[in-house]
N, C-alpha and C positions, 0 to 999 in steps of 0.2 A: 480778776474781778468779774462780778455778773455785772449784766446789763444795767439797773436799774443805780448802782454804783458811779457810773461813768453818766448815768443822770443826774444823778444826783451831786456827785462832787467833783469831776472835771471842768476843768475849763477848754475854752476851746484852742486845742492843740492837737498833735499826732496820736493815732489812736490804734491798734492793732488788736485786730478780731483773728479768733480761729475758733477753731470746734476740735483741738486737741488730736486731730489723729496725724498721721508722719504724710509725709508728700508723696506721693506717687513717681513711680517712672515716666520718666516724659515721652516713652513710648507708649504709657495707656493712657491717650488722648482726649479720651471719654473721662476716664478717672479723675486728670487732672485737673479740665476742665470744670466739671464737681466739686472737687476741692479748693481752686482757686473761688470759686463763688461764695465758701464758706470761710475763706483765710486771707487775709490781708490788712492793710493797712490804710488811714485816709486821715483826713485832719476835720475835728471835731466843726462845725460849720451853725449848725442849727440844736438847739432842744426845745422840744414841743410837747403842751402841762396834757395831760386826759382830755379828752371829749366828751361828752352826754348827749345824745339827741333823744329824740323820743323814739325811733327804732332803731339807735345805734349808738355806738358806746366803744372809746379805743382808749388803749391805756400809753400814757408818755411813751416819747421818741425819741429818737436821735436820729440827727442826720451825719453821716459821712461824705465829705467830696475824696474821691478818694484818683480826681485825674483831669486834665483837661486834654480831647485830643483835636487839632487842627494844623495848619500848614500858612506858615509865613505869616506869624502873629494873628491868624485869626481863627477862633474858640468854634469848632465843627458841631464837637458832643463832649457835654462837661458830663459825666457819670460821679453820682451821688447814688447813696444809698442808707436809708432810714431803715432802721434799730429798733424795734419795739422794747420798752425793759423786763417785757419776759422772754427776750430770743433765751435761747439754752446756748448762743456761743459766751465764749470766755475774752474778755477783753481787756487792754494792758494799758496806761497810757506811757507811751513813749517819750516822747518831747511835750515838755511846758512851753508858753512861749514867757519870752525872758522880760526880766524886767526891763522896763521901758524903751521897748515894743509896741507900737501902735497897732490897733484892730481899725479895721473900716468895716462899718456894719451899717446895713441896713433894719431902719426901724420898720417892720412889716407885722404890725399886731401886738400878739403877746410875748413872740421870742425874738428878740434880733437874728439876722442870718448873717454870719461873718463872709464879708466878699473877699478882704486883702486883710495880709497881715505884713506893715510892714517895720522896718526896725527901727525908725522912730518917727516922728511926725510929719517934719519937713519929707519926707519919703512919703509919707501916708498920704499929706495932702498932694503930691506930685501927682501920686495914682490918680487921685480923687478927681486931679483937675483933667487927667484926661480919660479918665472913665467916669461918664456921666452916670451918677445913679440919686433917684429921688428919696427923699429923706436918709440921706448918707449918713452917721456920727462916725465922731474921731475916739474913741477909746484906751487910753495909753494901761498898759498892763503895770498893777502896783506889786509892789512888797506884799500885802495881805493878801490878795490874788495867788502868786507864788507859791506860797506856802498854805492856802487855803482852799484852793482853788475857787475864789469869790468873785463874782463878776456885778462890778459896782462902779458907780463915778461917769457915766458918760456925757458928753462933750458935743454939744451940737456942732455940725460941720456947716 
């Protein structure tokens, strides 16, 4: 799928980027390194509509979380990575999340940012009650979602 695809009709679940060429030896360090930056995987997080300013202008986005890294429960460096829908890589969606499935999203504008996805509510609001975040909703994943990838019905937390 191109990029503008996975804007347009994903929801937010697992998402696998490459740019089509084969993996490298993991003795050329440099290569790999390269190629990893181009190929992986991450879970859909964010989508963000075009821009217009009067000297600048950005076409939709996507974001990928694609890791959290830290030690003994606590988050160091969360590495995301935002998608323009003209990149030239090729991307697949992997996993949907399944029907009801709760999202914990933050309302922050025009696009919610997905923080937790958990497997059903009482789980979601667990999260929620011990991860403080402001303007939090509870989003439970429908049947039309599934099969459509529609993102509708949210649930003030």
């Amino acid at each position: 799928m191109y990029a503008h695809t996975i804007y347009d009709c994903a929801s937010l679940g697992i998402i696998r980027y490459s740019d089509g060429t084969a993996r490298p030896p993991a003795r050329f360090r440099k290569k790999l390194s390269a190629w990893e930056s181009r190929n992986g995987t991450g879970r859909l997080v964010k989508k963000e509509p075009p821009r217009s300013r009067a000297t600048y202008s950005s076409p939709a986005c996507f974001t990928l979380h694609e890791g959290d890294f830290g030690q003994g429960g606590t988050v160091v460096v969360s590495v995301r990575r935002t998608w323009s829908v003209e990149s030239d890589l090729r991307f697949e969606i992997v996993e949907r999340p399944s029907i009801g499935m709760v999202r914990v999203l933050q309302d922050i504008g025009e696009s919610p940012e997905l923080l937790h996805l958990a497997r059903d509510r009482e789980a979601a609001e667990r999260w929620l009650a011990s991860n403080s975040y402001s303007r939090a909703l509870l989003e439970e994943v429908s049947v039309d979602e599934v099969g459509a990838d529609v993102i509708e019905g949210r649930a003030a937390a």
